[in-house]
C-alpha positions in Angstrom: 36.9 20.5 15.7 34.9 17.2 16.7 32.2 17.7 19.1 32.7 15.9 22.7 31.2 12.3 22.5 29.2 12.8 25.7 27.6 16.4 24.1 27.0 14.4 20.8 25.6 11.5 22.2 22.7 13.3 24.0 22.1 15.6 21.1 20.9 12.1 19.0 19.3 11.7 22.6 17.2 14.3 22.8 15.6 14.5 19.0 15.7 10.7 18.7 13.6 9.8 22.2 10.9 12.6 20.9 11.1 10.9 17.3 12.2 14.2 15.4 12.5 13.9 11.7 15.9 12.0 10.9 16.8 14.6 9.0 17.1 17.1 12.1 20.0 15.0 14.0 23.3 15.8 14.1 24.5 13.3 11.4 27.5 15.8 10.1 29.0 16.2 13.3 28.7 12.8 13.8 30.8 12.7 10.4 32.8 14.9 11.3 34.0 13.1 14.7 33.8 9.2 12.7 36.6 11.2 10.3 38.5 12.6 13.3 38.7 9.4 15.1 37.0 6.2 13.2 36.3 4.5 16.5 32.8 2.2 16.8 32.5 3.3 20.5 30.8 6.9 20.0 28.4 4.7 17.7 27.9 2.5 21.0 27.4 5.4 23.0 24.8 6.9 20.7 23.2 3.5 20.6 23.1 3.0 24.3 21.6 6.6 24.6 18.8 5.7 21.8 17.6 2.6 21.0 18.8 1.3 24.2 18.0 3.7 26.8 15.0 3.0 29.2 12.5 5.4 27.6 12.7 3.7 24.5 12.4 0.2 25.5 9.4 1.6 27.6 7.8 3.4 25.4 10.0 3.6 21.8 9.0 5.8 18.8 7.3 3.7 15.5 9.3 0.5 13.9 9.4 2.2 10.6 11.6 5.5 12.5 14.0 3.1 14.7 14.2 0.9 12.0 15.3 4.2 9.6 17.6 5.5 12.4 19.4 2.4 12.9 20.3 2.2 8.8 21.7 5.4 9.1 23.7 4.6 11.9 25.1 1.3 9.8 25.5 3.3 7.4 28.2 5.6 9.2 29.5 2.9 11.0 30.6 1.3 7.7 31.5 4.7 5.6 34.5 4.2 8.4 37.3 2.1 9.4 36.0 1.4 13.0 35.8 -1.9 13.7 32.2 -3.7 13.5 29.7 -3.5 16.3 27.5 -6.1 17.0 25.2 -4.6 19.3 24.0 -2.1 16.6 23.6 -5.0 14.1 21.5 -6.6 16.7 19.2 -4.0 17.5 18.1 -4.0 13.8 17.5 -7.3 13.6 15.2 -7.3 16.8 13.3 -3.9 15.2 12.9 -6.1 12.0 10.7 -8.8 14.2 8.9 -6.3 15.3 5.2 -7.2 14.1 3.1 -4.5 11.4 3.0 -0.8 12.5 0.8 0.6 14.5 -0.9 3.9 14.0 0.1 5.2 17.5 3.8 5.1 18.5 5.6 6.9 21.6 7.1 10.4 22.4 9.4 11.1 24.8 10.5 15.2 25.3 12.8 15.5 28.1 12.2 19.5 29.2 14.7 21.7 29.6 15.2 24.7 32.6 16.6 28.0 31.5 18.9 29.2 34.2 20.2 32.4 34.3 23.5 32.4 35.6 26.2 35.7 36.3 28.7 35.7 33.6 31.9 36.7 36.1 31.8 32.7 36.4 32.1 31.8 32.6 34.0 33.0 30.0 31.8 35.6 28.4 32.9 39.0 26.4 30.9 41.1 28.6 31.0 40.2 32.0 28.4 42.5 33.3 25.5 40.8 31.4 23.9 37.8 32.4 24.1 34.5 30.6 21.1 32.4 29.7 22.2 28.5 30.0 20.0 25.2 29.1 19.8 22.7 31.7 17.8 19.4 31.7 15.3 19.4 34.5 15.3 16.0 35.1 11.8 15.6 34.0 10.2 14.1 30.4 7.0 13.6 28.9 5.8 10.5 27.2 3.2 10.6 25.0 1.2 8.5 22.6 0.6 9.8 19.3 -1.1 9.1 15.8 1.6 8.5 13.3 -0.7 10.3 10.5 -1.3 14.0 10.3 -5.1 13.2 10.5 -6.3 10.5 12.2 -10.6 9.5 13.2 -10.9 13.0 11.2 -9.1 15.5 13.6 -5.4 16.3 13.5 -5.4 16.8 17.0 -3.9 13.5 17.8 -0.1 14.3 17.6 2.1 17.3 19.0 2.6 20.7 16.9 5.3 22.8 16.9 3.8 25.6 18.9 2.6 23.4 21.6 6.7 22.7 22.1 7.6 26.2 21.7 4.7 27.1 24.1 5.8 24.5 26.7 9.1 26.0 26.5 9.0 29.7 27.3 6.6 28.3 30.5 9.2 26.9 31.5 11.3 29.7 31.2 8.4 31.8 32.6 7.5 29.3 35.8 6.1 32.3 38.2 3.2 33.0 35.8 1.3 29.3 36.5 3.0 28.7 39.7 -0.2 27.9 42.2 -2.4 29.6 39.8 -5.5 27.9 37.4 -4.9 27.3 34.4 -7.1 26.4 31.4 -6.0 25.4 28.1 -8.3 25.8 24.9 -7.3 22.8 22.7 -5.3 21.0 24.6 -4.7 17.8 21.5 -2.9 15.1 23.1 -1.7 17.0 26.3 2.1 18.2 25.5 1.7 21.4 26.8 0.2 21.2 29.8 1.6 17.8 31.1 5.2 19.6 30.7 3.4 22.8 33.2 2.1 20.3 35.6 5.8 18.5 36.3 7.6 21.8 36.0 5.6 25.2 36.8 3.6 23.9 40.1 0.1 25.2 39.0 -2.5 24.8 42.0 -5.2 23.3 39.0 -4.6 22.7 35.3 -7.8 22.4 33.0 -7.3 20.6 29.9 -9.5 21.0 27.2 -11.0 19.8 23.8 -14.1 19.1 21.7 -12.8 15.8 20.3 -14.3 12.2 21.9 -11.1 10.3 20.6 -8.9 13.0 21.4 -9.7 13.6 24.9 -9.8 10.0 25.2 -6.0 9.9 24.2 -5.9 13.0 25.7 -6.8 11.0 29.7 -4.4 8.4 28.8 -1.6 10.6 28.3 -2.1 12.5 31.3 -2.2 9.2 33.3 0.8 8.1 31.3 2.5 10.6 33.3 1.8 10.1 37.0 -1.6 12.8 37.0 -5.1 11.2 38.0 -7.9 13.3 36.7 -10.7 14.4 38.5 -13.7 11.7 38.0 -15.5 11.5 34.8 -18.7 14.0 35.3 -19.5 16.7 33.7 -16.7 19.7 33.3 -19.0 22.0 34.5 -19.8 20.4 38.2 -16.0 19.3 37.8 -15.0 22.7 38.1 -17.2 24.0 40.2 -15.7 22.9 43.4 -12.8 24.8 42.4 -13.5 27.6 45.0 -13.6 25.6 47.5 -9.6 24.9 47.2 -7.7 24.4 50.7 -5.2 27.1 51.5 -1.0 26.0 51.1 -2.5 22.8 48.6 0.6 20.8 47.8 1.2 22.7 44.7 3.4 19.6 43.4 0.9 17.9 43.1 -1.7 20.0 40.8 -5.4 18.5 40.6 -6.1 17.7 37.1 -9.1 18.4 35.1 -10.2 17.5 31.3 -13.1 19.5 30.4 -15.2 18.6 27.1 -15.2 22.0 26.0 -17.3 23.7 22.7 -16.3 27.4 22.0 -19.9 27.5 20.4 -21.6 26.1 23.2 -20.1 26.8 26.3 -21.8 29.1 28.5 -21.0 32.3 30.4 -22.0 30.6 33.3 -19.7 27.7 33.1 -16.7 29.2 32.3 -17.4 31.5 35.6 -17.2 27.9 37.4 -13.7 27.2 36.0 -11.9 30.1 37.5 -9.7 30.1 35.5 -6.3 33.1 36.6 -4.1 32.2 32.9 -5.5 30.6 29.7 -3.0 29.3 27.4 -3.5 27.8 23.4 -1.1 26.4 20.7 -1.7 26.0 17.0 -5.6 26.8 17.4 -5.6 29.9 14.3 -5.1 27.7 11.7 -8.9 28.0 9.8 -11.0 31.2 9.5 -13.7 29.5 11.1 -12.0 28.6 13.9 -10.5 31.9 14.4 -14.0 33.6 14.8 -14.8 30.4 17.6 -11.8 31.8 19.4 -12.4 35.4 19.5 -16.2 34.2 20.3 -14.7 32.0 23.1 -12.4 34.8 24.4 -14.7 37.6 24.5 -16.9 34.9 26.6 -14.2 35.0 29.0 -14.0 38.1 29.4 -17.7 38.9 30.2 -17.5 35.7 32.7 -15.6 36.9 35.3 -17.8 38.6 37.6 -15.8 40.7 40.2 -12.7 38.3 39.5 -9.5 40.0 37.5 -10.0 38.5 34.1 -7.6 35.8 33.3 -4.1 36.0 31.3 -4.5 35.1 28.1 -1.8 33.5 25.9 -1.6 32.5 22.4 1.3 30.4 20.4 0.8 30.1 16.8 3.1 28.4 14.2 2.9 31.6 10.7 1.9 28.6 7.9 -0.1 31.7 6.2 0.5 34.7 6.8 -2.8 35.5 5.9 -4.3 33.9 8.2 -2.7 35.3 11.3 -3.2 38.2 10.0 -6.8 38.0 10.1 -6.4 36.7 14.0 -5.1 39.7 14.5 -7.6 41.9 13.0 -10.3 39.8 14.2 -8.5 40.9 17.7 -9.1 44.3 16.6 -12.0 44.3 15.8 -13.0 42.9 18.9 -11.3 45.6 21.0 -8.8 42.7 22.2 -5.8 44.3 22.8 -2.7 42.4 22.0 1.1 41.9 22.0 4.1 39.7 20.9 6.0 38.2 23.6 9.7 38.1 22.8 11.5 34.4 22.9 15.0 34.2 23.0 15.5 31.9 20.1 18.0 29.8 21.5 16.3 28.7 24.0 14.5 26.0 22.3 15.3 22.3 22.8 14.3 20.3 19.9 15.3 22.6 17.5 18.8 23.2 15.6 16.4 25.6 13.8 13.9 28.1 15.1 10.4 27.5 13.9 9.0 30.6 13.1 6.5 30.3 16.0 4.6 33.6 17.6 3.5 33.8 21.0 0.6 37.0 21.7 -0.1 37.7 24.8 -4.4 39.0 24.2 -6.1 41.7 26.9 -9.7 40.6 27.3 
């Protein structure tokens, strides 16, 4: 059976506006509904929700990608008997005008609420259990990102796959940041935490990275998307002040922080000033190296709490090597950091028609 055009339209949507491989939209169903009914208007809906929707013209994904997309969509268009459409013709021809590619194009991820909801009011095979439904929030981040894997030697330039699966079960898990501080150990480019700030009310959200051009991109993102940083001093008298928050802050509004942060060099002392209540990272055990940073990092955290609880502590990791998490984890051990997996419900992502095998820990420093 053909999907409804509506549901199929904002599938392309969804993967298209975030610039997710070709490969990963819906083209078969889209087969399947071009064989059902040949009709070019499903093609001008897809279009409209695409290439011509507000987010793109504002801030599209590379040339080269709309450029590819819009073939494909010819392509289907013609494998059928539906009737021409100029509009899709058109939009090629103005992507073709387009002057030489940039290194940095646009991402838009529109987030997506998990509601729970009592299944008495759908039709469900066991009534008595609830049902978990996906519903836009209403709310997207834009982003600017390196097209190359490694860009001004750092890869930290573009959003990986734990940093969406991350952003995800927060906001599935909103009363865990909800006026609370936050830091975030490698922040990149700001996925993550921009997507806590619109969604999970935080009371303070302290990005951070070691990375000049990074946090660079890393400022403009977060003003991209309606936050104003604190000034530009040093992250340690930034966060100082931090104790001194006014009781019932507007926690729509979070105060915003980026933090030039070394795991070798930071101090006790300033990480006591950043008060931080939940500390969150995605794809930063990637590198043996690194991973003995981390632990160094955590275990500074732990001893730089003075009479405060010490802080939450969670961990999303995309399994490249299994060797390599592996060692996390016994680097954890060796530490005497307790750990455990947090369960995802894998069909709660929304970017994915397949699950990326993606592990959150939750660590006890």
């Amino acid at each position: 059976m053909a999907e409804p055009r509506p549901g199929l339209a904002l599938r392309f949507q969804r993967r298209f506006l975030a610039a997710r491989p070709l490969r990963s939209l819906p083209w078969p169903e889209l087969e399947q509904s071009l064989r059902a009914a040949p009709d070019s208007a499903l093609l001008a809906d897809i279009l409209r929700e695409t290439i011509l929707h507000p987010l793109c013209v504002k801030y599209p994904p590379s040339a080269k990608y709309r450029r590819c997309f819009l073939t494909e969509l010819i392509k289907k268009l013609e494998s059928t008997a539906a009737e021409p459409l100029d509009e899709l013709y058109q939009a090629l021809a103005d992507v073709l005008k387009e002057e030489e590619e940039s290194t940095h194009c646009y991402k838009n991820y529109l987030l997506v609420l998990l509601l729970i909801v009592n299944s008495k009011s759908m039709a469900c095979a066991d009534a008595s259990l609830p049902s978990r439904v996906l519903q836009p929030s209403g709310d997207c981040v834009s982003l600017c990102e390196s097209t190359a894997l490694i860009s001004g030697g750092t890869t930290g330039l573009l959003t990986w796959e734990a940093a969406l699966h991350l952003a995800q079960w927060a906001l599935q898990n909103p009363g865990l940041f909800r006026d609370r501080t936050i830091l975030e150990l490698g922040s990149g480019i700001g996925f993550t935490g921009i997507a806590i700030c619109k969604t999970c009310q935080p009371r303070t959200f302290i990005f951070s990275d070691c990375h000049p051009r990074v946090l660079r991109q890393l400022g403009e993102n977060i003003q991209l998307n309606g936050f104003t940083p604190e000034p530009d001093v040093t992250w340690s008298i930034q966060t100082e002040s931090q104790g001194q928050e006014v009781e019932g802050q507007n926690c729509q509004n979070p105060k915003v922080v980026v933090a030039e942060l070394d795991w070798g060099s930071a101090t006790e002392k300033q990480l006591l000033g950043l008060r931080a209540d939940v500390v969150i990272a995605a794809d930063v055990v990637y590198d043996p190296e690194i991973i003995l940073a981390l632990i160094g990092m955590l275990q500074k955290l732990s001893t730089s709490r003075a009479d405060r609880k010490a802080p939450e502590v969670f961990i999303a990791s995309t399994i490249r090597n299994p060797d390599t998490h592996q060692l996390f984890q016994a680097e954890l051990d060796k530490a005497g950091i307790r750990w455990q997996v947090i369960p995802t419900h894998s069909s709660c992502n929304f970017l994915y028609d397949v699950q990326p095998d993606v592990t959150i820990l939750q660590l006890f420093i």
